[in-house]
MDTraj code that builds the backbone (N, CA, C; nanometers):
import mdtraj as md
import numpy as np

residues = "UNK UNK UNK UNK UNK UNK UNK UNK UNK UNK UNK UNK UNK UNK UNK UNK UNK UNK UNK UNK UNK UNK UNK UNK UNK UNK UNK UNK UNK UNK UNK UNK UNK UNK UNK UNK UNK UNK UNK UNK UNK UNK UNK UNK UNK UNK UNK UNK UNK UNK UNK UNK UNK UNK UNK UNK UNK UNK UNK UNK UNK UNK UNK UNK UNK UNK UNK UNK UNK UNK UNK UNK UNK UNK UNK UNK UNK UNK UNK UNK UNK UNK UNK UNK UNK UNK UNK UNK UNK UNK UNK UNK UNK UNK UNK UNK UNK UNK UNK UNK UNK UNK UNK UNK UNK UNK UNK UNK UNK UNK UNK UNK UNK UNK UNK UNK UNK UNK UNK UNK UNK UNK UNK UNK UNK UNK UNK UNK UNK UNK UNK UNK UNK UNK UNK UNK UNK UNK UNK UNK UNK UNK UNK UNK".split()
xyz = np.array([
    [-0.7037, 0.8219, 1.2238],
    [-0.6521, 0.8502, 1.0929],
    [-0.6118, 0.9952, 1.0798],
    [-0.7058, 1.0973, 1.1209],
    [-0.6406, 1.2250, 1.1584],
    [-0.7055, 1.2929, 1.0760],
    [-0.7184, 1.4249, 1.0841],
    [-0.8001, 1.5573, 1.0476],
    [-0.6982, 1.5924, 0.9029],
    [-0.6256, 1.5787, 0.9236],
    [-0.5659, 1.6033, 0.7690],
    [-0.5635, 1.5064, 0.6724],
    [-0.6419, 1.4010, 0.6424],
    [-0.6916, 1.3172, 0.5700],
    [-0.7983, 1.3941, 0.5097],
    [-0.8959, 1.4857, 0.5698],
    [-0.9781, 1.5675, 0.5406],
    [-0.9374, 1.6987, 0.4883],
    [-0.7830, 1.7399, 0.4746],
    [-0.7400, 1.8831, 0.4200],
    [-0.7079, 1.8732, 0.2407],
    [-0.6998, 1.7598, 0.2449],
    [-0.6157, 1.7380, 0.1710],
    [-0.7468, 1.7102, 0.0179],
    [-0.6907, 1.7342, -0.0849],
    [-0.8095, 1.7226, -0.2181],
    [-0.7693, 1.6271, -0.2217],
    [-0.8666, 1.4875, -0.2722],
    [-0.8494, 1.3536, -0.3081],
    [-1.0092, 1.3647, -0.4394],
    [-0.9651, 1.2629, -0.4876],
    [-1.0451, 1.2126, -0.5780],
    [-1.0403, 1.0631, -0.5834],
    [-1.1418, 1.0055, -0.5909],
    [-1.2035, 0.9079, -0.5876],
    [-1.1727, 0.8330, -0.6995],
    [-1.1277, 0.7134, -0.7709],
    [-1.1100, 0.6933, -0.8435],
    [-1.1639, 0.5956, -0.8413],
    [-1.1882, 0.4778, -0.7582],
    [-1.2780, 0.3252, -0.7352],
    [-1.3298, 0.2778, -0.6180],
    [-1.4678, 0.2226, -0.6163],
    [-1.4849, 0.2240, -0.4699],
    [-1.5723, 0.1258, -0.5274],
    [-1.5533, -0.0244, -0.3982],
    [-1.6251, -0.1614, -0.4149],
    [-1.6783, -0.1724, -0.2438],
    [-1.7315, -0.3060, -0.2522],
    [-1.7384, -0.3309, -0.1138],
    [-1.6231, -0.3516, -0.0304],
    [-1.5147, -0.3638, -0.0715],
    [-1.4139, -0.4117, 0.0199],
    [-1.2678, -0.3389, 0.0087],
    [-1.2866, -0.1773, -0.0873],
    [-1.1709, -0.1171, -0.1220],
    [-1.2327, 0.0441, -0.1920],
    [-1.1534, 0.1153, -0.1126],
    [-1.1724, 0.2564, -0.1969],
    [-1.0548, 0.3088, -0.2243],
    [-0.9955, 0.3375, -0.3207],
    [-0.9041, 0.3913, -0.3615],
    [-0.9335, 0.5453, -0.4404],
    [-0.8587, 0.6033, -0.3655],
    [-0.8479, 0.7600, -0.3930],
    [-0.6824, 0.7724, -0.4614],
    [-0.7185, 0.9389, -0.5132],
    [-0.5766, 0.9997, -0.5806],
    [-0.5814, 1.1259, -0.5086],
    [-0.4650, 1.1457, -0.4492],
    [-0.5118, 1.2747, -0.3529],
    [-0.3646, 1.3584, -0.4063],
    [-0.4359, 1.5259, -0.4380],
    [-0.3579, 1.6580, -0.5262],
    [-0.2272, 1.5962, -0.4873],
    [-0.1323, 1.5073, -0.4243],
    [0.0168, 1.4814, -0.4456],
    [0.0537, 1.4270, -0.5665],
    [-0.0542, 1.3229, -0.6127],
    [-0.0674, 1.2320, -0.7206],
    [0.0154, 1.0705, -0.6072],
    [-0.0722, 1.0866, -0.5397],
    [-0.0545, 0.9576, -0.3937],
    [-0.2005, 0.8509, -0.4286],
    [-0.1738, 0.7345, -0.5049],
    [-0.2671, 0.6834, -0.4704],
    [-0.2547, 0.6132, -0.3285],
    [-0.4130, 0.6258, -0.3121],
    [-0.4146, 0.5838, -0.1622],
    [-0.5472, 0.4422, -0.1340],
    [-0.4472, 0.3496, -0.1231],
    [-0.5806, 0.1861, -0.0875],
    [-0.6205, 0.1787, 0.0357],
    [-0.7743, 0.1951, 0.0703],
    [-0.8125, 0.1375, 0.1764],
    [-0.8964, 0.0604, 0.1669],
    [-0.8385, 0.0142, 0.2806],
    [-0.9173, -0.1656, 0.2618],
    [-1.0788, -0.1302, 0.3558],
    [-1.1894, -0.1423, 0.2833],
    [-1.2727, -0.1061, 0.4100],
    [-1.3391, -0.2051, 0.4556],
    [-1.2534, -0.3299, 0.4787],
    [-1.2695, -0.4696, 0.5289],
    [-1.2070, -0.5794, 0.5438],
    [-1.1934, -0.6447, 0.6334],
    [-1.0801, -0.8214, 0.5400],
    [-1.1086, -0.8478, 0.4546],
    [-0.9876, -0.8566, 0.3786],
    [-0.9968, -0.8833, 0.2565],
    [-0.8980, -1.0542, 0.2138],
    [-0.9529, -1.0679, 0.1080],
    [-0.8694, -1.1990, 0.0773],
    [-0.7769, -1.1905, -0.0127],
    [-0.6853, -1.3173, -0.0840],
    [-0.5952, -1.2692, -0.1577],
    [-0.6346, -1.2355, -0.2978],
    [-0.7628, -1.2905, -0.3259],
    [-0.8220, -1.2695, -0.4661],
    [-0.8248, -1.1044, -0.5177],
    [-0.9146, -1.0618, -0.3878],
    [-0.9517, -0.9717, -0.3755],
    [-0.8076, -0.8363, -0.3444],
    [-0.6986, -0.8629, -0.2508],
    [-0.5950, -0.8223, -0.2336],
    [-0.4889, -0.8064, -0.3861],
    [-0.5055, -0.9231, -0.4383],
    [-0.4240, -0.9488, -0.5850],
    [-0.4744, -0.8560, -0.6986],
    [-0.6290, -0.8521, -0.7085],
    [-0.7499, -0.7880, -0.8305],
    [-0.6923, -0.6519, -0.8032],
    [-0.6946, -0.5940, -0.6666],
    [-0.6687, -0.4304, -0.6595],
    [-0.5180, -0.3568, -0.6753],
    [-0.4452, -0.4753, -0.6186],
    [-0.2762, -0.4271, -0.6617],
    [-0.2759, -0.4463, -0.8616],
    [-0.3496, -0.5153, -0.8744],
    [-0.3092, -0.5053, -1.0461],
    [-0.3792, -0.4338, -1.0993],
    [-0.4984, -0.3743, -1.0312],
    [-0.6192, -0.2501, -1.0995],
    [-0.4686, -0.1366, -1.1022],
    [-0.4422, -0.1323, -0.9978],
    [-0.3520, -0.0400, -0.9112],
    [-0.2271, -0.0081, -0.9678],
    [-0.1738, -0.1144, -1.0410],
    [-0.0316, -0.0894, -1.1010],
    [-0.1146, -0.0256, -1.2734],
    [-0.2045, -0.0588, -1.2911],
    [-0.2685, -0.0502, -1.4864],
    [-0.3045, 0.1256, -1.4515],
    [-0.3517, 0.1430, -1.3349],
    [-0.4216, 0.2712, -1.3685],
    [-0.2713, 0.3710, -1.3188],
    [-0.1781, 0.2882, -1.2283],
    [-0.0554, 0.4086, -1.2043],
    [-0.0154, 0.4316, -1.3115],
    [0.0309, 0.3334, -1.4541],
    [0.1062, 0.3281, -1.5225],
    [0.0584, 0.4413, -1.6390],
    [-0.0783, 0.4264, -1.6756],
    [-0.1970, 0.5415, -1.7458],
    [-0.1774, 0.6451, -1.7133],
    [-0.1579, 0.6601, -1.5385],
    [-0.1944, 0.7974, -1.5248],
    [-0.0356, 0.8586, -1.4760],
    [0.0509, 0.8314, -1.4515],
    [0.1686, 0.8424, -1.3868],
    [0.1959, 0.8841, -1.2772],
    [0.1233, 0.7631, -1.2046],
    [0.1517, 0.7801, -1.0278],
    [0.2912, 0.6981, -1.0048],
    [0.3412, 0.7719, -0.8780],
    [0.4891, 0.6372, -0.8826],
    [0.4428, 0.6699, -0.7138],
    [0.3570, 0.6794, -0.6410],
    [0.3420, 0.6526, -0.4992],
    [0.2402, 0.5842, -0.4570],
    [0.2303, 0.5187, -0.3797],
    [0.1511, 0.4660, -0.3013],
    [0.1126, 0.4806, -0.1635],
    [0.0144, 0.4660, -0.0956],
    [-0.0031, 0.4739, 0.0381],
    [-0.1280, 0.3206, 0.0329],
    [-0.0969, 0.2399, 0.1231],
    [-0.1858, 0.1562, 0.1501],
    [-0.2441, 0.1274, 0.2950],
    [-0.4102, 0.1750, 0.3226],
    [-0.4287, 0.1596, 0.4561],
    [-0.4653, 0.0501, 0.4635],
    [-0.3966, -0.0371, 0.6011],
    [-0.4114, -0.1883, 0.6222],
    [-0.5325, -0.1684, 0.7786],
    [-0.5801, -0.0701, 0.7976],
    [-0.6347, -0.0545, 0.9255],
    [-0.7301, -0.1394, 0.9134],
    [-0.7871, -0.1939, 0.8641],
    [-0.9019, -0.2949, 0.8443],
    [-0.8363, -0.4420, 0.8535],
    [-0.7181, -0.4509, 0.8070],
    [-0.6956, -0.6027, 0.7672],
    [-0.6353, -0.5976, 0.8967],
    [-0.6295, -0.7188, 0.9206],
    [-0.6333, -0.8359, 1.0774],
    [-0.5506, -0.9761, 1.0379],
    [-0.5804, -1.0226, 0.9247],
    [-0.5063, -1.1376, 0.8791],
    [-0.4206, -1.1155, 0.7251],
    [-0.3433, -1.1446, 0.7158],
    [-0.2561, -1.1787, 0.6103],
    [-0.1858, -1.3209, 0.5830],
    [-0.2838, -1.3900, 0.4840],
    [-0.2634, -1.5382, 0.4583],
    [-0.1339, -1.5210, 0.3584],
    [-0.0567, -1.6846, 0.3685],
    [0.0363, -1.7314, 0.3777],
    [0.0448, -1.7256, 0.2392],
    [-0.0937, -1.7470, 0.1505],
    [-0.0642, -1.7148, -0.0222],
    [-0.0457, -1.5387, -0.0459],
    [-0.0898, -1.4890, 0.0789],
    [-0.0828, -1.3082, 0.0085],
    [0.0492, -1.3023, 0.0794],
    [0.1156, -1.3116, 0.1706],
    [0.2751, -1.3040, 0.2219],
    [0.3433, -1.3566, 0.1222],
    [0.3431, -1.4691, 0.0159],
    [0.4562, -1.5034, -0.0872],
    [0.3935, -1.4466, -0.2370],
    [0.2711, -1.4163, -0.2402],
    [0.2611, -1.3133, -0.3590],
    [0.2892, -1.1902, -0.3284],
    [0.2980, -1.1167, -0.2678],
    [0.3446, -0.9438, -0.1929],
    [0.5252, -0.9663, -0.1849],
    [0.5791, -1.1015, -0.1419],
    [0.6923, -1.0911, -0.0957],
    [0.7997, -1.1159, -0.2758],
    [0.7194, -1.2094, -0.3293],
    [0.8121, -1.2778, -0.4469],
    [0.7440, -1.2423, -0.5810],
    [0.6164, -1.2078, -0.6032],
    [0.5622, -1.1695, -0.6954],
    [0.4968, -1.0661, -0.7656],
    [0.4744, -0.9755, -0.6463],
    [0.4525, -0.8397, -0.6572],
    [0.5941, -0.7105, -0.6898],
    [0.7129, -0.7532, -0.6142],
    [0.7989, -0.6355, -0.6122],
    [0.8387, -0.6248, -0.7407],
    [0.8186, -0.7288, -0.8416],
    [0.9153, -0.6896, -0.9922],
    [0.8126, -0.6562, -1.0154],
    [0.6568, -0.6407, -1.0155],
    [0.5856, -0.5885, -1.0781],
    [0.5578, -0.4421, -1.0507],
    [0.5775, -0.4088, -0.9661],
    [0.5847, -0.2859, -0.9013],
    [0.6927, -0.2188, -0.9798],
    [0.8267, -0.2777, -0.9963],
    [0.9185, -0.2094, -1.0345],
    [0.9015, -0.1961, -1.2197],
    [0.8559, -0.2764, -1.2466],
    [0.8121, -0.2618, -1.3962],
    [0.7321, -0.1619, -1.4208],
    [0.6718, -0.1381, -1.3269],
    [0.5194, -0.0347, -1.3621],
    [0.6156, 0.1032, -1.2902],
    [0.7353, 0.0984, -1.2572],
    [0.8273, 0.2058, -1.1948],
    [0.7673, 0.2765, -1.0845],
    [0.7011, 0.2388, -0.9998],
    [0.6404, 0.2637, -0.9016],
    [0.7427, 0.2838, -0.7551],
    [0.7609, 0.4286, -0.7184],
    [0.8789, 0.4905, -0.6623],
    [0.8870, 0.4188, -0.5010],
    [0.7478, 0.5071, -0.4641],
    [0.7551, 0.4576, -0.3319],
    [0.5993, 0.3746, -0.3050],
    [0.6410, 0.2884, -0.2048],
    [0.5115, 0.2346, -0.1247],
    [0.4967, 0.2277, 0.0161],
    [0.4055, 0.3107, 0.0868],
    [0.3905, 0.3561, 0.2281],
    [0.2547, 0.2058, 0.2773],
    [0.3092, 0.1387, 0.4029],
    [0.1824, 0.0854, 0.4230],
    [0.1742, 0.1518, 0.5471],
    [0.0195, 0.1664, 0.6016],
    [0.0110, 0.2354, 0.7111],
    [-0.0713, 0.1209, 0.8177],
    [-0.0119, 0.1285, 0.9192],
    [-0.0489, 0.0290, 1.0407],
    [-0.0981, 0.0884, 1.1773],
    [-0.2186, 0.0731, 1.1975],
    [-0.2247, 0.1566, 1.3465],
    [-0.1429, 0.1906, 1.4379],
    [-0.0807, 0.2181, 1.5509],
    [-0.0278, 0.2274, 1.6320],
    [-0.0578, 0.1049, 1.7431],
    [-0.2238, 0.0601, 1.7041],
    [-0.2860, 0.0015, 1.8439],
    [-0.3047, -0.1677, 1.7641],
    [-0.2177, -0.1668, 1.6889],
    [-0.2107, -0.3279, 1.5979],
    [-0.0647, -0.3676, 1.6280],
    [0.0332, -0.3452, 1.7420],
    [0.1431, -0.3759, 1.7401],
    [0.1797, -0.4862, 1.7270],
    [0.0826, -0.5850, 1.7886],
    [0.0955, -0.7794, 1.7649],
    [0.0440, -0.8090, 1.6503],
    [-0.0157, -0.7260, 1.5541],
    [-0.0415, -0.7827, 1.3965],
    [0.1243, -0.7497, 1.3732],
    [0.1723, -0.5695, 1.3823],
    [0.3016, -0.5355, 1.3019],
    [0.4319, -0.6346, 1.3759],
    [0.4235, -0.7080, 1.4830],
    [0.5284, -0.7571, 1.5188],
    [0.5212, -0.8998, 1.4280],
    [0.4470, -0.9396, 1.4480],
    [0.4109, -1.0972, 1.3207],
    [0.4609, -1.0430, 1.2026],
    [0.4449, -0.9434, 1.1601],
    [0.4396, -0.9160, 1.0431],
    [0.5953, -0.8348, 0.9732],
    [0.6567, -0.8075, 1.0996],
    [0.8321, -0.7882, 1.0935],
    [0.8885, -0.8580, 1.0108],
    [0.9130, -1.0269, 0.9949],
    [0.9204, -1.0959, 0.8826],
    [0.9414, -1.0542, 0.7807],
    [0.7857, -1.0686, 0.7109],
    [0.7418, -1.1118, 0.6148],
    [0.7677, -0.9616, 0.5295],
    [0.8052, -0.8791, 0.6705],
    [0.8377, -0.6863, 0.5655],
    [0.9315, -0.6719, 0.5693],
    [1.0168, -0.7103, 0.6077],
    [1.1901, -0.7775, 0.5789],
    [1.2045, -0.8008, 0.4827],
    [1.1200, -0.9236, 0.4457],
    [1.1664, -1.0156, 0.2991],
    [1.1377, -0.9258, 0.1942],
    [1.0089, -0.8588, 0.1987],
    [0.9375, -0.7625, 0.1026],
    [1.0644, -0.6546, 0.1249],
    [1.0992, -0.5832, 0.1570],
    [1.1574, -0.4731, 0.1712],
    [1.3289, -0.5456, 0.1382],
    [1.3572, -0.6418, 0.1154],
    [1.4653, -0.7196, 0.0688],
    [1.4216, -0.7260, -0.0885],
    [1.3296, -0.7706, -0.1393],
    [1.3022, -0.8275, -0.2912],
    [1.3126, -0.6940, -0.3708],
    [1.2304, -0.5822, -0.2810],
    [1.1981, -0.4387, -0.3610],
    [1.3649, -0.3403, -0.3691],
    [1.4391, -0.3915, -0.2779],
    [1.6096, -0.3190, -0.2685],
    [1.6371, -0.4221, -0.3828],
    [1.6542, -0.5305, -0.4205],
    [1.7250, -0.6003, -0.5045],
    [1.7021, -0.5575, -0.6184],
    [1.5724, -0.5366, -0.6346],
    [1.5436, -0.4555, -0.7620],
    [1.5810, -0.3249, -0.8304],
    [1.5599, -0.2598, -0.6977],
    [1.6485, -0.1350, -0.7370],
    [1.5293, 0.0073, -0.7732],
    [1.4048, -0.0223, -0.7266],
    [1.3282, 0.1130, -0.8023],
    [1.2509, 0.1209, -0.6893],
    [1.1363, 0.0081, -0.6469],
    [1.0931, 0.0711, -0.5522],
    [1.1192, 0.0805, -0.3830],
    [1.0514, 0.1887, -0.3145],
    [1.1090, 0.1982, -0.1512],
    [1.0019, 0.1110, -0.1047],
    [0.9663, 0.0908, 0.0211],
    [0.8618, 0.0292, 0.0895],
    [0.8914, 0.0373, 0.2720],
    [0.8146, 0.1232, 0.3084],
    [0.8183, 0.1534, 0.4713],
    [0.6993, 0.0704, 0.5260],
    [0.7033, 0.0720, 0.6126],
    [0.5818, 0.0544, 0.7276],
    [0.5465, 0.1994, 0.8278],
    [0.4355, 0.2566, 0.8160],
    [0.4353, 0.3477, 0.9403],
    [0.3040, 0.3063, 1.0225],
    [0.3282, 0.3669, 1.1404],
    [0.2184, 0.3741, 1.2378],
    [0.1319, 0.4813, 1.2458],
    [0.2028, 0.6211, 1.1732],
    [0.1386, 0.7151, 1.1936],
    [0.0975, 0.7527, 1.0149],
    [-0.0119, 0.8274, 1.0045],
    [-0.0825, 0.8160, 0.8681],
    [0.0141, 0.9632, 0.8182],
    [-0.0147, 1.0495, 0.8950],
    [0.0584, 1.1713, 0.8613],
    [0.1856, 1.1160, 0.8152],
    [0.2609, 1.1194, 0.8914],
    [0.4051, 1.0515, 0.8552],
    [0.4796, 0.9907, 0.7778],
    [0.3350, 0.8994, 0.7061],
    [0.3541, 0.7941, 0.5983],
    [0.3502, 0.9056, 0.4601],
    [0.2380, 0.9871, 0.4570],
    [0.2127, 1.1060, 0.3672],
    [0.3416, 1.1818, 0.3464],
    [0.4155, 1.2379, 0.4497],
    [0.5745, 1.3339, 0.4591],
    [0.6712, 1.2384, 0.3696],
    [0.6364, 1.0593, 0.4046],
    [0.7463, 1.0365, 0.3603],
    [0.7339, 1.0423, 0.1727],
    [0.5857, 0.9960, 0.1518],
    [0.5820, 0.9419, 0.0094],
    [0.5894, 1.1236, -0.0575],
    [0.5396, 1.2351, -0.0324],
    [0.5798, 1.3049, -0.0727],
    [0.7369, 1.3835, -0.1273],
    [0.8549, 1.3148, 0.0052],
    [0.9650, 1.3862, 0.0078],
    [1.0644, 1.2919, -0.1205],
])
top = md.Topology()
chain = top.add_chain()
for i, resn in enumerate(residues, 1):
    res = top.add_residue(resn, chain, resSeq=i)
    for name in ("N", "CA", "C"):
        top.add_atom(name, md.element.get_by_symbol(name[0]), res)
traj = md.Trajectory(xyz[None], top)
């Protein structure tokens, strides 16, 4: 994850068994999953997530997927068809997901399904949505 995860001021804003979400001095919220998670559980934190951006006026995201391993077929058509207008309602600019480097056969499965997502969120017109491998990188972009 890298030593500058540690430079950086974050604040803590929610932390469960299966998710900590920080706000770090960019005004970047940042989701990590600190486990598999399901779609209940995946669905509960993107909508904590859009109520508290909208309160506080975050328009970035960073989401670490380093924990998740599976992505079921109900969280691929809620992320792909039901999430991006909500995102764009709550005007939410950019969304960074971050993927190991050493998960390349999760991110190649998963080429798809970030196609379609990254298709629904252009149609809309507000928010971006990358994939990176590198955490730094993902940070350069949601900042610029």
């Amino acid at each position: 994850m890298g030593a500058s995860k540690n430079t950086r001021i974050v604040t803590e804003v929610l932390k469960n068994d299966f998710v900590t979400i920080l706000l770090d001095d960019s005004n970047i919220l940042i989701i990590k999953w600190e486990r598999q998670i399901d779609f209940e559980e995946r669905k509960e934190i993107f909508l904590w997530g859009l109520k508290y951006s909208v309160g506080n006026n975050v328009k970035n995201w960073l989401i670490d997927d380093e924990e998740i391993y599976i992505i079921t077929s109900q969280e691929r058509e809620w992320v792909e068809n039901s999430w991006p207008p909500l995102a764009a309602e709550a005007d939410i600019k950019k969304i960074a997901v971050y993927l190991p480097e050493d998960f390349s056969s999760t991110q190649l499965t998963l080429t798809d399904f970030t196609e379609r997502a990254q298709s629904h969120y252009e149609r809309l017109g507000v928010t971006q949505h990358e994939v990176f491998t590198d955490y730094d990188t993902a940070l350069v972009w949601l900042r610029s």
